[in-house]
DOMI-282832 format. One record per residue (C-alpha): residue in three letters; x, y, z. Coordinates in steps of 0.001 Angstrom, whole numbers, plus 500000, padded with zeros to 6 digits. Example, Ala and Ser with C-alpha at 12.3 -4.5 7.8 and 13.67 -1.06 7.14 Angstrom:
2
<atom code="Ala" xx="512300" yy="495500" zz="507800"/>
<atom code="Ser" xx="513670" yy="498940" zz="507140"/>
***
This chain:
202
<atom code="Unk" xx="337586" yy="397367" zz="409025"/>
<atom code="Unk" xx="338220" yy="395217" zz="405876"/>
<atom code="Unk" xx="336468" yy="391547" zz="405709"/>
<atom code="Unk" xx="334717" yy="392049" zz="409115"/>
<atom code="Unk" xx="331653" yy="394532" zz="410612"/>
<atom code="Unk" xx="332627" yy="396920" zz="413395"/>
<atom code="Unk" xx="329858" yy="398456" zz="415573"/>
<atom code="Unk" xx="328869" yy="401889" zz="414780"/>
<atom code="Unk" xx="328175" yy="404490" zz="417901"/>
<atom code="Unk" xx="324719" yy="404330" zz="419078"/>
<atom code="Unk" xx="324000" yy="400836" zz="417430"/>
<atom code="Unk" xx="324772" yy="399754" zz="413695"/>
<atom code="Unk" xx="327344" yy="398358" zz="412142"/>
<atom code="Unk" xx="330182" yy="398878" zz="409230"/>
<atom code="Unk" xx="332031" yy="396763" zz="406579"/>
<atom code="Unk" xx="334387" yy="398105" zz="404299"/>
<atom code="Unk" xx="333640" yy="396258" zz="400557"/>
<atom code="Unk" xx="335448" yy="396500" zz="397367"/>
<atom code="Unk" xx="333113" yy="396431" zz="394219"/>
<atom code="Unk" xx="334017" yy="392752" zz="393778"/>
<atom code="Unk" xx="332386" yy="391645" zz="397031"/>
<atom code="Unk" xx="329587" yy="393804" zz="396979"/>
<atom code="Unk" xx="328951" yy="391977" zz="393197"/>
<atom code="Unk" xx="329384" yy="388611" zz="394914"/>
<atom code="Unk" xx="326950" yy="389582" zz="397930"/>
<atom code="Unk" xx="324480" yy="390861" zz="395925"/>
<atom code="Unk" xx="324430" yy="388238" zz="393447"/>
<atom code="Unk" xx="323928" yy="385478" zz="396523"/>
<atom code="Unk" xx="320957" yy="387549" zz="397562"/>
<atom code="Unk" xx="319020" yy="388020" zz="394434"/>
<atom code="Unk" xx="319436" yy="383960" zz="393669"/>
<atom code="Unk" xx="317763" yy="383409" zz="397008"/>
<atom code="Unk" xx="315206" yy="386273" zz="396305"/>
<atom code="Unk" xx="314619" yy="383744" zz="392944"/>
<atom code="Unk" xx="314945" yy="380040" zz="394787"/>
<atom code="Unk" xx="312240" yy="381671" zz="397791"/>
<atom code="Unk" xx="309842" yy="382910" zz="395176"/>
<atom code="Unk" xx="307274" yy="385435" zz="394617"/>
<atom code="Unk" xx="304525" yy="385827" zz="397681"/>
<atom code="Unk" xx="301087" yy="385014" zz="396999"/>
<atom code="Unk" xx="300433" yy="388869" zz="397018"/>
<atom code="Unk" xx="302839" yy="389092" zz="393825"/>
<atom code="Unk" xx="301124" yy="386227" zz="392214"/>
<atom code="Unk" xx="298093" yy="388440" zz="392654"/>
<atom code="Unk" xx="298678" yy="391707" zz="392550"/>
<atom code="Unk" xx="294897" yy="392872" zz="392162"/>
<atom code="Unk" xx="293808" yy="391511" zz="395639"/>
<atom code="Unk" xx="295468" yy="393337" zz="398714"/>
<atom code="Unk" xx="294506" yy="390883" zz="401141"/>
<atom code="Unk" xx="296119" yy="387517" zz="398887"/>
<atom code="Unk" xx="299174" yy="387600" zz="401036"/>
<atom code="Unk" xx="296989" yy="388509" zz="404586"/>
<atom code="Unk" xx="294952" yy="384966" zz="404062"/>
<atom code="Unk" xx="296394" yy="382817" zz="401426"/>
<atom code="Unk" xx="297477" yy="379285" zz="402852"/>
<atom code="Unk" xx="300785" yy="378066" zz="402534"/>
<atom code="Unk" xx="301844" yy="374959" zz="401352"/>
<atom code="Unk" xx="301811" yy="371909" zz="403117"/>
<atom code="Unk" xx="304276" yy="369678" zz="401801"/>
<atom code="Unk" xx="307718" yy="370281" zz="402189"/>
<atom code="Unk" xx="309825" yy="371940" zz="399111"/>
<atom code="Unk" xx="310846" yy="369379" zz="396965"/>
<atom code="Unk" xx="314140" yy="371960" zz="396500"/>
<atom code="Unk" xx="316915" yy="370537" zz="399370"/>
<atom code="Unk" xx="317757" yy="374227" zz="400174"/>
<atom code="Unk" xx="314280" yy="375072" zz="400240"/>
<atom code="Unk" xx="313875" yy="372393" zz="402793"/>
<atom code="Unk" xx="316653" yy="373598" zz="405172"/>
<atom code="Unk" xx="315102" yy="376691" zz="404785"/>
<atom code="Unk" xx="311824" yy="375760" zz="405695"/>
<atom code="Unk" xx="312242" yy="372317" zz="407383"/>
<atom code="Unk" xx="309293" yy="370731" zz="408933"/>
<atom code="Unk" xx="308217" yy="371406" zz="412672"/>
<atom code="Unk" xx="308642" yy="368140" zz="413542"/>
<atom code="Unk" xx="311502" yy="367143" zz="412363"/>
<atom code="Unk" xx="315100" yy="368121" zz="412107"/>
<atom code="Unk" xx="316302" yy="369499" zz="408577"/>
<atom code="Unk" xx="317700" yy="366147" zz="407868"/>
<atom code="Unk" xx="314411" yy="364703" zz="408427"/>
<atom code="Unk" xx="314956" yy="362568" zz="411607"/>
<atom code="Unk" xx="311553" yy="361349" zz="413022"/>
<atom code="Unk" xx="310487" yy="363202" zz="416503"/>
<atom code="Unk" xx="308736" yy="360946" zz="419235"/>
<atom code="Unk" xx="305247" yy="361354" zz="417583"/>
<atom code="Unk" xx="304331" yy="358316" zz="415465"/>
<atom code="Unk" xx="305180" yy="358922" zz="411666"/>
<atom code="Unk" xx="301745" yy="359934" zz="410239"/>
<atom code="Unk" xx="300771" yy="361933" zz="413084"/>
<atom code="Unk" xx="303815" yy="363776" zz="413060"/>
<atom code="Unk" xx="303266" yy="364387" zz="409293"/>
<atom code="Unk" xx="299843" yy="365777" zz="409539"/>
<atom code="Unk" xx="301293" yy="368381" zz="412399"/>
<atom code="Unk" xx="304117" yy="368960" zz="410233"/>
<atom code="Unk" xx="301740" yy="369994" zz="407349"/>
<atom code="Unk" xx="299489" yy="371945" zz="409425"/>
<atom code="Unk" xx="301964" yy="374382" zz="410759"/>
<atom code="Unk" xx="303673" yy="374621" zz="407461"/>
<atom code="Unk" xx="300088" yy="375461" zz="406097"/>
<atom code="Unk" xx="299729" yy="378418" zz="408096"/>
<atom code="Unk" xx="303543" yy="379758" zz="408789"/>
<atom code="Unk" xx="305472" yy="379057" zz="405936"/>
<atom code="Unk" xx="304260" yy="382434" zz="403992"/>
<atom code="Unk" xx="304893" yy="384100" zz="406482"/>
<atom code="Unk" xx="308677" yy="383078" zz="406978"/>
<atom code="Unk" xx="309300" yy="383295" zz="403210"/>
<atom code="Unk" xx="307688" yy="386647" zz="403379"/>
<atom code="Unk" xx="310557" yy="387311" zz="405962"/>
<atom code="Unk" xx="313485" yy="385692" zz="403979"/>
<atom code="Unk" xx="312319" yy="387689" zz="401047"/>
<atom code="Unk" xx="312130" yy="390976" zz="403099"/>
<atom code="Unk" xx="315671" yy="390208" zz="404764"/>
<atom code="Unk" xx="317538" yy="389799" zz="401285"/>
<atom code="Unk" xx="316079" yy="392541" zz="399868"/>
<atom code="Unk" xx="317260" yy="394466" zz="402272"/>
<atom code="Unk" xx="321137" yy="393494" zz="401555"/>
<atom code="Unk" xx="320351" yy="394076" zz="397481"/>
<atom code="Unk" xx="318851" yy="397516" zz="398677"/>
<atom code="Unk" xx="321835" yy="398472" zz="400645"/>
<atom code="Unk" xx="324321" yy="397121" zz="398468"/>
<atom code="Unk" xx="322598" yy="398801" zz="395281"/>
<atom code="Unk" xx="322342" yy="402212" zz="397787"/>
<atom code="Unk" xx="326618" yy="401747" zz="397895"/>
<atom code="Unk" xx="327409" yy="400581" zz="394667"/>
<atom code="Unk" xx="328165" yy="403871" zz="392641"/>
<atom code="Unk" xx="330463" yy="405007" zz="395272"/>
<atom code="Unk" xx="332371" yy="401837" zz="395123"/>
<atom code="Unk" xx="332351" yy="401687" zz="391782"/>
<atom code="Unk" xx="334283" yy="405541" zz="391693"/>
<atom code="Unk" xx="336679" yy="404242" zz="394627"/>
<atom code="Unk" xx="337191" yy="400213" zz="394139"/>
<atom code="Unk" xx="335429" yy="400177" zz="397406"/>
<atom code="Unk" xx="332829" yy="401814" zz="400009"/>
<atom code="Unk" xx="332078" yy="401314" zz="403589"/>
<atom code="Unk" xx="328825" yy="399851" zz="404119"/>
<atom code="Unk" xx="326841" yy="401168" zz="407500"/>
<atom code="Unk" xx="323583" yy="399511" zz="408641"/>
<atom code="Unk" xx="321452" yy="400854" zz="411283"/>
<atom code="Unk" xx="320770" yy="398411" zz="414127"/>
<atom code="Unk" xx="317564" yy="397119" zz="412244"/>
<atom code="Unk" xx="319600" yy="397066" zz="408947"/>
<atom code="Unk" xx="322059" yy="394845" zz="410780"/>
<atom code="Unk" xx="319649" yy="392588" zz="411861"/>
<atom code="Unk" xx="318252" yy="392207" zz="408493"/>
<atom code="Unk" xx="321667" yy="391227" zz="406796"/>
<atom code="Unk" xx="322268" yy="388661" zz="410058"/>
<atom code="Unk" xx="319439" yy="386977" zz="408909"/>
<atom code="Unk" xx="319839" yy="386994" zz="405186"/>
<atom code="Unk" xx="323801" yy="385935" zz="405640"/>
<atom code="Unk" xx="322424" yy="383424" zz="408029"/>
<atom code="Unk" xx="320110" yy="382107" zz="404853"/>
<atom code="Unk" xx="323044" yy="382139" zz="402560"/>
<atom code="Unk" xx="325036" yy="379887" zz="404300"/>
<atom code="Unk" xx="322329" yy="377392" zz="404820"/>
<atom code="Unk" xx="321758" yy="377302" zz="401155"/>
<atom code="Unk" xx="325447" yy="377446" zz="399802"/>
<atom code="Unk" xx="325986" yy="374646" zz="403042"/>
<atom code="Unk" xx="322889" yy="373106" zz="401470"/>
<atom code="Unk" xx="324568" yy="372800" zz="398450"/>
<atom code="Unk" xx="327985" yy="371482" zz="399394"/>
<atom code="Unk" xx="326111" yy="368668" zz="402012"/>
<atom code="Unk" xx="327368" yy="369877" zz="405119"/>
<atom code="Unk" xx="325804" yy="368294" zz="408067"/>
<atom code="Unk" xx="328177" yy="368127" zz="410671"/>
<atom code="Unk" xx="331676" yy="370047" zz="411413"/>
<atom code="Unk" xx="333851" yy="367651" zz="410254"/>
<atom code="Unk" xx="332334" yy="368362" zz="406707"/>
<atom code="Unk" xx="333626" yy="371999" zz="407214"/>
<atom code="Unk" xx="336752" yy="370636" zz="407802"/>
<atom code="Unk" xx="337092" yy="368141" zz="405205"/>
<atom code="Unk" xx="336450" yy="371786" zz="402773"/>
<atom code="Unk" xx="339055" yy="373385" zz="403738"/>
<atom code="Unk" xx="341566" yy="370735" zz="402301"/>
<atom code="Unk" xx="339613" yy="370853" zz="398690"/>
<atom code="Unk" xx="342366" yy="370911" zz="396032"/>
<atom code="Unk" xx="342304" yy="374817" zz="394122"/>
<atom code="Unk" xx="340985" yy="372810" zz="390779"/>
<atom code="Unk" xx="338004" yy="371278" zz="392422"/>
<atom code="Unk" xx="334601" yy="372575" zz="391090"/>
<atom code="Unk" xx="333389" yy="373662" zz="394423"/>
<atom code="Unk" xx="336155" yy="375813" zz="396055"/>
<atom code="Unk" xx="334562" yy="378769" zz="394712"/>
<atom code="Unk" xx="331049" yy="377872" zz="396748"/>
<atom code="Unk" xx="333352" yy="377101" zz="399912"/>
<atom code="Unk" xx="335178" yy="380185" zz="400059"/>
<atom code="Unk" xx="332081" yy="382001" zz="399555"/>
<atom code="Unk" xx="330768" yy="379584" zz="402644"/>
<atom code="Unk" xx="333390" yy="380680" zz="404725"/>
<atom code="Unk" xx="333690" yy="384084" zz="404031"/>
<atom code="Unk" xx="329612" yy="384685" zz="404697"/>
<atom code="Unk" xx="330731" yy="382667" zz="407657"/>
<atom code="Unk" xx="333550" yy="385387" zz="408844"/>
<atom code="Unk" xx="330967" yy="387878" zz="407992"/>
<atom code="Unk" xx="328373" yy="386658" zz="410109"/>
<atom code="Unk" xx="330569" yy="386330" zz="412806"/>
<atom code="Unk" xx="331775" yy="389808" zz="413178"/>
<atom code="Unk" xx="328438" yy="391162" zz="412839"/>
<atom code="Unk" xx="326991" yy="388986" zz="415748"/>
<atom code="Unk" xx="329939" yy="390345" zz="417937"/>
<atom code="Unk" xx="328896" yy="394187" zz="416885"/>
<atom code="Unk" xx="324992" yy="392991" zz="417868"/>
<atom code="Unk" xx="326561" yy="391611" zz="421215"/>
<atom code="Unk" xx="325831" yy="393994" zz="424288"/>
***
């Protein structure tokens, strides 16, 4: 079971983790937690319904993993123009952002809490045994798909990967470049991700 999720019976999956990849895991989630930000309900904690009608933004993030996160509507994440003329397209592309983007950071947020809650749930007994086997319920599972999903946008983010060919060129970094630590975490969320879509699979 090491390095990859295997389902669990009745739904759920498992990953056996030693203490240094649950460290790396969690740390990758609680830097997203910080680049996603508070919700407007956090930023006003007084009034309950700040999160239930607060607008969103309506500009895109001025953060490049923020906007691969949260690309516009109407345009791909590298920002190629749809069919609509440019200004039009811009004022649909703030509208929906207005009124959905709180909502899907409210989502990211939930999604990698959810790994830091789990991980922090197994972290004594790997720290006793140099590892622990982490189990998910089905919901659980969908949670970290997500979040891993969000991890390797941003980390790709980061190393400006656009196409597969970029992937490829990675693998052939020398071991004293800067970034091979950022693409073996890319690839190994990657492996991750992978398994636990094949443990979702019916």
């Amino acid at each position: 079971m090491s390095g990859h999720f295997e389902p669990l019976p009745g739904g759920g999956a498992a990953v056996a983790l030693d203490d240094v990849e649950i460290s790396i895991i969690r740390s990758l989630a609680v830097q997203l937690l910080e680049l996603i930000g508070p919700g407007p309900a956090e930023e006003a904690p007084d009034d309950p319904l700040a999160e239930l009608f607060a607008e969103g933004p309506s500009e895109p993030p001025a953060d490049p993993v923020l906007r691969r996160l949260f690309p516009d509507a109407y345009t791909d994440p590298e920002g190629t123009p749809g069919p609509a003329g440019a200004d039009e397209q811009k004022a649909h592309s703030a509208e929906f952002r207005r009124y959905t983007e709180n909502d899907l950071r409210a989502g990211k947020r939930e999604n990698a809490l959810a790994v830091v809650r789990s991980l922090d749930a197994l972290a004594s007994e790997a720290g006793r045994e140099g590892g622990a086997v982490l189990k998910l319920s089905a919901q659980e599972s969908q949670q970290w798909l997500r979040a891993l999903n969000d991890l390797r946008l941003a980390i790709g983010s980061r190393l400006e990967i656009t196409e597969e060919e970029d992937i490829n060129l990675l693998y052939r970094l020398s071991a004293d470049d800067p970034r091979k630590p950022m693409v073996l975490a890319y690839l190994w969320l990657g492996e991750l991700q992978e398994t636990l879509v094949a443990t979702l699979l019916p």
